[in-house]
C-alpha positions in Angstrom: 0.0 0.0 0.0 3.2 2.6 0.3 3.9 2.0 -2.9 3.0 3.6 -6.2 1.0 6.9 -7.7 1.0 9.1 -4.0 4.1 7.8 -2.5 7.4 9.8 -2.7 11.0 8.7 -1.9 13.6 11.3 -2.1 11.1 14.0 -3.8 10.2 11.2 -6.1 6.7 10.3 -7.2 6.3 5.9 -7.1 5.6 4.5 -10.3 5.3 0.9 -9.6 3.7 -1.8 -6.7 3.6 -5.1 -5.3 -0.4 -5.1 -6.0 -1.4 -2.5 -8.4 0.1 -2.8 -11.7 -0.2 1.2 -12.4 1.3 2.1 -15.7 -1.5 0.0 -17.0 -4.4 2.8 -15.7 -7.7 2.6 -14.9 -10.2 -0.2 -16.4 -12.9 0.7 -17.6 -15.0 -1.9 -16.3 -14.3 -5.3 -15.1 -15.9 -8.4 -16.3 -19.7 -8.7 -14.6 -19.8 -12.0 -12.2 -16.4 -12.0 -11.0 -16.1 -13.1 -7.1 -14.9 -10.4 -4.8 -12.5 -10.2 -2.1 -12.2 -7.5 0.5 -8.6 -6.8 1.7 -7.6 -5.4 4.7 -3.8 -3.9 5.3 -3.0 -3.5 8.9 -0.1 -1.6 10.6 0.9 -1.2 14.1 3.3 -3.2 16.5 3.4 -4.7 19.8 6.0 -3.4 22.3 9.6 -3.8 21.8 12.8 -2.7 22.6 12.2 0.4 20.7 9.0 2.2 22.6 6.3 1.1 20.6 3.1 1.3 22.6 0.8 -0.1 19.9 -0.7 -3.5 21.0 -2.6 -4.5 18.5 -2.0 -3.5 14.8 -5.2 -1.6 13.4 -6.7 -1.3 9.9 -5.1 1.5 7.9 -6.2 0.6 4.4 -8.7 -1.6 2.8 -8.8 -2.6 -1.2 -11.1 -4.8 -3.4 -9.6 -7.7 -5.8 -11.5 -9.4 -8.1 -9.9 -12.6 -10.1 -10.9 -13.2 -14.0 -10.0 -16.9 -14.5 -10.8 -17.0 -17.8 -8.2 -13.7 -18.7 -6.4 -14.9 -15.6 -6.3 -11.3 -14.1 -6.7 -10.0 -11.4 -8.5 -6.6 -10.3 -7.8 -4.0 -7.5 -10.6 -1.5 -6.8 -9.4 1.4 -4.7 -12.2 3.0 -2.7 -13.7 6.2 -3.5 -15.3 8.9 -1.0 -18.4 7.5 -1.4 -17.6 4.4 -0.7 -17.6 2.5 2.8 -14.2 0.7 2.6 -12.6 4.5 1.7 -12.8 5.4 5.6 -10.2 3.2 6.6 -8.2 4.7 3.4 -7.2 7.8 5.7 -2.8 6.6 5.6 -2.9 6.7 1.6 -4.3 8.5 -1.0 -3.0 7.7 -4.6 -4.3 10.3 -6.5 -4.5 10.8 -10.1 -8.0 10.2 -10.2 -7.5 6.0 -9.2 -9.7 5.8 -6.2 -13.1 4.8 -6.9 -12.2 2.7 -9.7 -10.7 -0.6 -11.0 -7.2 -1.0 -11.6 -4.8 -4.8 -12.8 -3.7 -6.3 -10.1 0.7 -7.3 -10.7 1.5 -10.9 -11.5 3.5 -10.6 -8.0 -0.4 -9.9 -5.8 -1.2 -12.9 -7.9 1.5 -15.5 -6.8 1.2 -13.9 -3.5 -2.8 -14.0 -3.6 -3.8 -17.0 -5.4 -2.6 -19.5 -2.7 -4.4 -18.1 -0.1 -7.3 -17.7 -1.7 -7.2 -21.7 -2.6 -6.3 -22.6 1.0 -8.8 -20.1 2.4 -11.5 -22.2 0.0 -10.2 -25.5 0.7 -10.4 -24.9 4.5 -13.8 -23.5 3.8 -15.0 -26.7 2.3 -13.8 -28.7 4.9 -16.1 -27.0 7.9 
């Protein structure tokens, strides 16, 4: 999520991300049907060595994905204003019009994602 469109490093505006595949823009729309995920980042620490009072880590950001088996691609929807998930958007905003819309999700968020989404479904089916 501190990657990309909104992040700077050294007066630097990010171009690239582990999730959001950005130089490809905004999709139009994506395909009707598609099973949605909602995905939460958290941040925060317990107490170390260092100070940190945080006990428990909190939501600071919160995405949609949506996976097209038949393209195989995946889809990130960033939360607009007038959308529900956008509250917990308050660490990161990306700009350049991208929130409230659909976006290709990086062939890295789908190496990382796919697995869990099978284990999540085989666990699922298991109950």
């Amino acid at each position: 999520m501190w990657e990309g469109p909104g992040t700077f490093v050294n007066e630097v505006e990010g171009t690239s991300g582990f999730i959001i595949d950005w130089p490809k823009g905004i999709v139009a729309q994506i395909p009707d049907g598609l099973q949605r995920y909602e995905v939460a980042f958290y941040t925060g620490c317990l107490p170390d060595e260092f100070g940190c009072k945080t006990s428990e880590p909190s939501i600071s950001y919160v995405v949609s994905y949506a996976y097209d088996p038949s393209a195989d691609q995946g889809y990130v929807y960033l939360p607009g204003p007038d959308d529900t998930a956008f509250r917990f958007n308050h660490v990161m905003w990306h700009g350049h019009d991208f929130e409230g819309h659909w976006l290709r999700a990086t062939s890295a968020w789908e190496n990382f994602v796919r697995p869990l989404l099978a284990k999540a479904k085989a666990t699922a089916l298991n109950r």
